[in-house]
C-alpha positions in Angstrom: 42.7 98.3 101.7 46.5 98.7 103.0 48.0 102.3 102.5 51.6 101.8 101.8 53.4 104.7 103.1 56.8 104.0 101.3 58.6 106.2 98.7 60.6 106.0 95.8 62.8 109.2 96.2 65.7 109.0 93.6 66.5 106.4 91.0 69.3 104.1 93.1 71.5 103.9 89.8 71.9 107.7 90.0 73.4 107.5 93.3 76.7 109.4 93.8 78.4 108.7 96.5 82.5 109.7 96.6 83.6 107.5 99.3 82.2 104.5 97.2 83.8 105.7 94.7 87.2 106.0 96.0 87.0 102.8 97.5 85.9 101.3 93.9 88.7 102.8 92.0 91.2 101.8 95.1 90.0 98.0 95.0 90.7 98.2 91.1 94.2 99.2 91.8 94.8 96.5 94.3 93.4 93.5 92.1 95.5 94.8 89.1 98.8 95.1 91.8 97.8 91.5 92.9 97.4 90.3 89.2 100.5 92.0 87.9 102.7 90.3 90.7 101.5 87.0 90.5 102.3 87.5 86.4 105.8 88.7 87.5 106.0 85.7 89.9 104.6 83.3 86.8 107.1 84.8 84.1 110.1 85.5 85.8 111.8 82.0 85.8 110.3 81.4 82.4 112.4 84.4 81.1 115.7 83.0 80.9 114.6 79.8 78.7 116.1 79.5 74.9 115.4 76.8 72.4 118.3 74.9 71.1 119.2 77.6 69.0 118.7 80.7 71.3 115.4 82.0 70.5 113.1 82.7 73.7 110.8 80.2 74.5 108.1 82.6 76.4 107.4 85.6 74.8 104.7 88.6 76.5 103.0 90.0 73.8 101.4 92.9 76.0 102.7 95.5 78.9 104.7 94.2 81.9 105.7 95.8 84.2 
């Protein structure tokens, strides 16, 4: 019969560990930088587009910035 000499210490979902934190919440700011200027990139030379009659063409229904 094997002995097995490994141990569950802690449940691994309880984990809390601040520099993976930080790092977590600073690569959510960097994708939503990224996504917001490649929106701003997308949007900008739509902006200035009117129909025939002078109503905008592409209208953002949410929050740009």
């Amino acid at each position: 019969m094997e002995e097995n000499d490994i141990v569950e210490l802690f449940d691994r979902d309880e984990i809390s560990d601040p520099l993976t934190d930080i790092l977590c919440a600073g690569a959510g700011k960097l994708i939503m930088q990224a996504i917001e200027a490649e929106f701003s990139e997308f949007m900008v030379p739509l902006a200035d587009l009117r129909t025939k009659v002078g109503k905008v063409v592409v209208v953002c229904n949410s929050y740009w910035g």
